[in-house]
N, C-alpha and C positions, 0 to 999 in steps of 0.2 A: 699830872698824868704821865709827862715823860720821866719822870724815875721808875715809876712802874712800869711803863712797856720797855724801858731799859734791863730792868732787875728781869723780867718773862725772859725776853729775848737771851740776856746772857747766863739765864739756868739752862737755857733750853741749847744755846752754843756751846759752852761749857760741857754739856753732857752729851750731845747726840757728835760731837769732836771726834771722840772713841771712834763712831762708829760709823762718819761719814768718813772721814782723813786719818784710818787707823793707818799708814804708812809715815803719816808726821808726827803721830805721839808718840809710837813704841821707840823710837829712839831715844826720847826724853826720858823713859826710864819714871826712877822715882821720882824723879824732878816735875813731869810730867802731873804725876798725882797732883805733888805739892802746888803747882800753878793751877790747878782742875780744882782744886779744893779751895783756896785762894777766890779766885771767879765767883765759885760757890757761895762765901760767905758776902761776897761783897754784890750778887746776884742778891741775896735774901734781905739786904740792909736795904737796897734800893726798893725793893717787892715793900717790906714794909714802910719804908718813910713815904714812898709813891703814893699805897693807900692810903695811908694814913691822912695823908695830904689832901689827896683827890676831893674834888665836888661829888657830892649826892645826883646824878642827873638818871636817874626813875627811867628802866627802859622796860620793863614789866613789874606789877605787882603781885609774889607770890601772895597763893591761895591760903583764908586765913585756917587754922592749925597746920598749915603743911610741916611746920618746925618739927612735930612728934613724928610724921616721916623720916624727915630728916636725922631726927637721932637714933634711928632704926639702922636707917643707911650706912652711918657713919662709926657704929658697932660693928656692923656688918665689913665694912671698908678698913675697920682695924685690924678685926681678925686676918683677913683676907692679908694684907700688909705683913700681918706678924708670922703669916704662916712662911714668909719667906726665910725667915728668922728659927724659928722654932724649930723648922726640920720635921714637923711628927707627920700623921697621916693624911693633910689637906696640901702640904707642899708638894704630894708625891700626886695629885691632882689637875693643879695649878701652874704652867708654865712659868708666867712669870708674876708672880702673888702679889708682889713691891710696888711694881707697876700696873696692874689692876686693880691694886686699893689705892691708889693714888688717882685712876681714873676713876673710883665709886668716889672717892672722898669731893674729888672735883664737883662730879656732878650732884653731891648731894645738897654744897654752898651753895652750888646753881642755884637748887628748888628753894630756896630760901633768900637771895640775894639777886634782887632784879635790877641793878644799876651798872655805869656804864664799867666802872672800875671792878667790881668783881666779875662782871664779863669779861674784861682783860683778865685779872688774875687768877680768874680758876677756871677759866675757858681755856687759857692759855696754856698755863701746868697740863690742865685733861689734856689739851692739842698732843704738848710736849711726851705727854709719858703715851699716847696713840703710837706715835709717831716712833718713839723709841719702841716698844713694843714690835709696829712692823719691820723696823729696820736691823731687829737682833733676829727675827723670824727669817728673814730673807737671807740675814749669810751666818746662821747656826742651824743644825737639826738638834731637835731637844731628844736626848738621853733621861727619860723619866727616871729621877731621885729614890732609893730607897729610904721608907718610913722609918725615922727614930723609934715610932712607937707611938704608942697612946699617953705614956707617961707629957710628952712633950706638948699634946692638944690642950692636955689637961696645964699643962703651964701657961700653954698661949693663953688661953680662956682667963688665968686669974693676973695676966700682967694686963692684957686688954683691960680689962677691968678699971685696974689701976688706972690704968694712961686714958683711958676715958674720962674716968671723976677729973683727975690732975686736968687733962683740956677744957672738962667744961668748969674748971674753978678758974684756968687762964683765961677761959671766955668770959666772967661776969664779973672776974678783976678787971677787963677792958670795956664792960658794961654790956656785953652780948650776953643776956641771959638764955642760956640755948634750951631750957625746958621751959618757956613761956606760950610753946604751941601756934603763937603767930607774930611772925616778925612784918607784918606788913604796916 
């Protein structure tokens, strides 16, 4: 369990860095990125070997189909993500898309994942992208985006897609069947 609350903690230091001690990064330059991205990768190795690792220990049992929620949500949570990406008409919406699909995707695990390590892991990320969310609110004003256009919705909608099938085929190469409607 401690690779895991280590891998949360240094995604979550790693990234909120920028925007707590933006007076000690911006000197670092590009150098800065490369150790940020660094952190990163070795934040996600730990996130994975941690769960992976971890004991089962049951602190709620999701409800049974909730899983066909859950894959609603996490459609929803893609889009949302991708509109940061895409540029077209929901970006121009959306503050911050990247990090409000990453809080829907959070808590979608949640509704599905009652133990104590996904508590840590996607409590934790939701915590994190909260967290960053308020603290870009508080020393930026958002400048709302002009729309690419509809051509670019129409693209988010068929990579989602994609990247949908592709995670739930990652998912039941790791033996999580995500369309089985109850993981409990």
């Amino acid at each position: 369990m401690l690779l895991l609350i280590l891998g949360v903690a240094l995604w979550s230091a790693a990234h909120l860095f920028k925007r707590v001690a933006p007076g000690l990064r911006a000197p670092l330059g590009d150098a800065g990125k490369g150790v940020a991205a660094l952190l990163l990768v070795t934040s996600l190795v730990l996130m994975v070997m941690g769960y992976r690792a971890a004991d089962f220990i049951s602190v709620y049992t999701p409800p049974p189909g909730i899983g066909h929620a859950n894959n609603l949500i996490m459609l929803i949570a893609l889009i949302v993500f991708g509109a940061g990406m895409s540029k077209g008409w929901l970006w121009t919406k959306i503050r911050h898309p990247m990090l409000y699909g990453f809080v829907i995707w959070a808590f979608a695990h949640l509704l599905v994942n009652g133990d104590v390590a996904s508590l840590i892991l996607f409590g934790g990320l939701g915590a994190w992208a909260v967290a960053e969310i308020v603290l870009i609110n508080r020393q930026t004003e958002w400048v709302r985006p002009v729309s690419g256009g509809p051509k670019r919705d129409l693209a988010l909608i068929g990579v989602v897609l994609v990247m949908y099938g592709l995670i739930a085929l990652v998912h039941i190469w790791t033996g999580h069947t995500p369309f089985a409607g109850t993981y409990a």
